[in-house]
DRENDO-1510 file (C-alpha; in Angstrom, 1 decimal, always signed):
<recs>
REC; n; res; u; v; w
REC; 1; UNK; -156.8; +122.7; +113.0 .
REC; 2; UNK; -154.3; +123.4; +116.0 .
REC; 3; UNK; -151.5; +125.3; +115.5 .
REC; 4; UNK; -148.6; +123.7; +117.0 .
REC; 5; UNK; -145.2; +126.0; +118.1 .
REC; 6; UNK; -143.7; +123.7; +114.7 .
REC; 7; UNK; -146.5; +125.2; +112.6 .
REC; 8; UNK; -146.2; +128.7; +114.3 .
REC; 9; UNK; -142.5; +129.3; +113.6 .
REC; 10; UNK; -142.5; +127.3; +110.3 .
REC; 11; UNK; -145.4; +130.9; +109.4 .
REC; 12; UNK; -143.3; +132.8; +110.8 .
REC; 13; UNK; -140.4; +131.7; +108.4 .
REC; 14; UNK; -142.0; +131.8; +105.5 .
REC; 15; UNK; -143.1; +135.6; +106.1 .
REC; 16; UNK; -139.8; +135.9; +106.9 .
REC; 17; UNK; -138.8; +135.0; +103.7 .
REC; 18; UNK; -141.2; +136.7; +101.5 .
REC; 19; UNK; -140.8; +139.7; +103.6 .
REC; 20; UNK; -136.7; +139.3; +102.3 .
REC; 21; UNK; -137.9; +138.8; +98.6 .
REC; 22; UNK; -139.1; +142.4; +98.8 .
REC; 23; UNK; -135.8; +143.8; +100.7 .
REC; 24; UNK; -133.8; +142.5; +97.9 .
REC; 25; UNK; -136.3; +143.6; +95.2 .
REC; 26; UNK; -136.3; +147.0; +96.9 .
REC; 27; UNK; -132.5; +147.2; +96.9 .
REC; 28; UNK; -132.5; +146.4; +93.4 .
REC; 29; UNK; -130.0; +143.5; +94.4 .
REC; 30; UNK; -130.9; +140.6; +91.3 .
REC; 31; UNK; -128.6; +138.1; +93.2 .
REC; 32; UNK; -130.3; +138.5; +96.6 .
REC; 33; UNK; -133.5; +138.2; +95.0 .
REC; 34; UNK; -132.7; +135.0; +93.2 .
REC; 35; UNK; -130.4; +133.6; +96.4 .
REC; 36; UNK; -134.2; +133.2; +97.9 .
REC; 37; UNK; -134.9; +130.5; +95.3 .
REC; 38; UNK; -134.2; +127.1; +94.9 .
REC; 39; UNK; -132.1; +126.2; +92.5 .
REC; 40; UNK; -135.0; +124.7; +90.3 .
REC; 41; UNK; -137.8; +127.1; +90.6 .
REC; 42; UNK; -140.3; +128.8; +88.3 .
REC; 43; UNK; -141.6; +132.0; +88.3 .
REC; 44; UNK; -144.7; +132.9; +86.4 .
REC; 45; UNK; -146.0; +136.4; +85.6 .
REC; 46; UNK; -148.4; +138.1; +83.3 .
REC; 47; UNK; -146.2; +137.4; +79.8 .
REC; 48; UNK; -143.3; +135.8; +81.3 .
REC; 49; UNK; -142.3; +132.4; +82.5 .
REC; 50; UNK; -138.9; +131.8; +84.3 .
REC; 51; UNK; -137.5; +128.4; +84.5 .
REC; 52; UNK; -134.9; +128.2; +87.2 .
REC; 53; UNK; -132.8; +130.4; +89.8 .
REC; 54; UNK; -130.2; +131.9; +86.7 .
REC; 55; UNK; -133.7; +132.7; +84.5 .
REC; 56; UNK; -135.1; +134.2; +87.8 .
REC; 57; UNK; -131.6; +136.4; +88.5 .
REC; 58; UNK; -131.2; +137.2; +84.6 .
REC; 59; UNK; -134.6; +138.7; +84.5 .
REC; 60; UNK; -134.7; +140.7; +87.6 .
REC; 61; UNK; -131.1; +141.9; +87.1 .
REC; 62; UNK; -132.8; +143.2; +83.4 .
REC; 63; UNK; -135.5; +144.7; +85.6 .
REC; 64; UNK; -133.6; +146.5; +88.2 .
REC; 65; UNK; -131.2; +147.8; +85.0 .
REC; 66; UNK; -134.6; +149.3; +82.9 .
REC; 67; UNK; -138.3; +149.8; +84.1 .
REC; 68; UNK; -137.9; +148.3; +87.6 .
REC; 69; UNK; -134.8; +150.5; +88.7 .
REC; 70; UNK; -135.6; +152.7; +92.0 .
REC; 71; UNK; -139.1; +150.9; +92.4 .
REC; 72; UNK; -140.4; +150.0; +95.9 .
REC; 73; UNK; -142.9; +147.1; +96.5 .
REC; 74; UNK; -146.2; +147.1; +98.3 .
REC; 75; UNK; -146.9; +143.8; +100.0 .
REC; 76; UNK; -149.6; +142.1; +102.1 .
REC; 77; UNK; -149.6; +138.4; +102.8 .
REC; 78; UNK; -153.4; +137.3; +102.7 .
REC; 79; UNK; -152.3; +133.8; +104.2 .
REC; 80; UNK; -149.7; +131.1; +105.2 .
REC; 81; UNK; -150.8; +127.4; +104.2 .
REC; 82; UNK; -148.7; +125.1; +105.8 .
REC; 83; UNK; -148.8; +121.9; +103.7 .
REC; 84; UNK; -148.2; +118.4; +105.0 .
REC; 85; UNK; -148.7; +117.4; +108.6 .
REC; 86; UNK; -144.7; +118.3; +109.4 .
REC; 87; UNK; -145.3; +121.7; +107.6 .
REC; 88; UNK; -142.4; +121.5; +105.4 .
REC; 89; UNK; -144.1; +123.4; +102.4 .
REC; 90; UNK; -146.0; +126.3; +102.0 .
REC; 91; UNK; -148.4; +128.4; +99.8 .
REC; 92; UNK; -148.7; +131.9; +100.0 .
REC; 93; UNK; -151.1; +134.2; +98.9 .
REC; 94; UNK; -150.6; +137.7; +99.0 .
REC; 95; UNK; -150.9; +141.0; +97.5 .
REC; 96; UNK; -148.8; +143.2; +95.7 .
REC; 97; UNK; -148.0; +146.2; +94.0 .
REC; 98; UNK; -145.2; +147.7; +92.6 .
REC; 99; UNK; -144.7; +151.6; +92.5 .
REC; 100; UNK; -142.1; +154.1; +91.0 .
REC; 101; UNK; -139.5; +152.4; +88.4 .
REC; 102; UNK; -140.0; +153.4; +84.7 .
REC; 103; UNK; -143.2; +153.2; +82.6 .
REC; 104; UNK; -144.5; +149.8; +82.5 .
REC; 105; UNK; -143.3; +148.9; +86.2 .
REC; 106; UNK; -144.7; +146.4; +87.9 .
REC; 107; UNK; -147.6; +143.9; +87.9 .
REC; 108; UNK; -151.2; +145.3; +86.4 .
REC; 109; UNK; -153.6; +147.1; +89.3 .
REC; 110; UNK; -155.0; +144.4; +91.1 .
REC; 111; UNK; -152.5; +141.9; +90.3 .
REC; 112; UNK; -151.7; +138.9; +93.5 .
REC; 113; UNK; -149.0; +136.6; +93.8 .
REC; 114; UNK; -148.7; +133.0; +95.4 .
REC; 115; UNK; -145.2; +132.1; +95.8 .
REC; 116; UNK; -145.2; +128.4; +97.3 .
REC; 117; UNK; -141.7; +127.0; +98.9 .
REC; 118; UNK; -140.2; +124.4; +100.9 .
REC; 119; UNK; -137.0; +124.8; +103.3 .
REC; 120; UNK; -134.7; +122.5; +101.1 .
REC; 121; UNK; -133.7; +119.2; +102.9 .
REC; 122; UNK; -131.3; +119.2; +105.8 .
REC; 123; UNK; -131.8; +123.3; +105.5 .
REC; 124; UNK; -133.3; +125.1; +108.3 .
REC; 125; UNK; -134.2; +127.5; +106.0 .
REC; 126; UNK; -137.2; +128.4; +103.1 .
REC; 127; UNK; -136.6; +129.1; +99.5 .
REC; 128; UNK; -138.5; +130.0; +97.0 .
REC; 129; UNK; -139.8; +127.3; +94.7 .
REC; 130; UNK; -142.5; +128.6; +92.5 .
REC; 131; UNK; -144.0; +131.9; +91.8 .
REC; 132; UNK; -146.8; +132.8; +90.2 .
REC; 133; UNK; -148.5; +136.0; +90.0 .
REC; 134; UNK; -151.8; +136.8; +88.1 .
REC; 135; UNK; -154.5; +139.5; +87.9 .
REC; 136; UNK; -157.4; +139.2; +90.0 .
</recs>
């Protein structure tokens, strides 16, 4: 497939945007963090489901206050897949890992994530819409 300059900036976005998931989660900000998703998303982990931006704010703010407080996040995006011939969604596959926090922190050695968005309509910019992470 070509990559057009609409698919090439629409990548470059959506790293962009995971890349700020991270800043907020390494600022420990729950707000930020959950500003990046839409309104309606999910987030699905090892144990835990989120339904919805408040779930998604709730939990992390729990996090950042307990285990997660002070940890830092290792991230590498394995690929952008631009869905849809205007590239107005995308899955993401990447790699994590989470270090420092309390005991417990972070996903389990190994463990990936695939957030998928879409930049909301009339938006110029991408949120968020489902996250799910899982073991390899």
């Amino acid at each position: 497939m070509t990559t057009t300059a609409t698919q090439h900036t629409a990548e470059q976005q959506v790293r962009s945007l995971i890349q700020d998931v991270y800043a907020a989660w390494e600022a420990n900000d729950a707000a930020a963090f959950a500003a990046l998703y839409t309104p309606e998303a999910t987030a699905a982990l090892p144990g835990s489901f989120r339904n919805g931006r408040e779930a998604i704010r709730a939990e992390m703010a729990a996090g950042f206050a307990g285990p997660l407080k002070g940890s830092t996040v290792r991230d590498r995006i394995d690929g952008v897949r631009l869905l849809g011939a205007d590239a107005q969604s995308a899955i993401v596959t990447a790699r994590s890992a989470v270090g420092g926090g309390g005991p417990g922190a972070g996903p389990p050695p190994g463990g990936g994530g695939a957030p998928g968005g879409a930049p909301p309509p009339g938006a110029a910019t991408w949120q968020v819409a489902a996250y799910h992470n899982c073991a390899d």
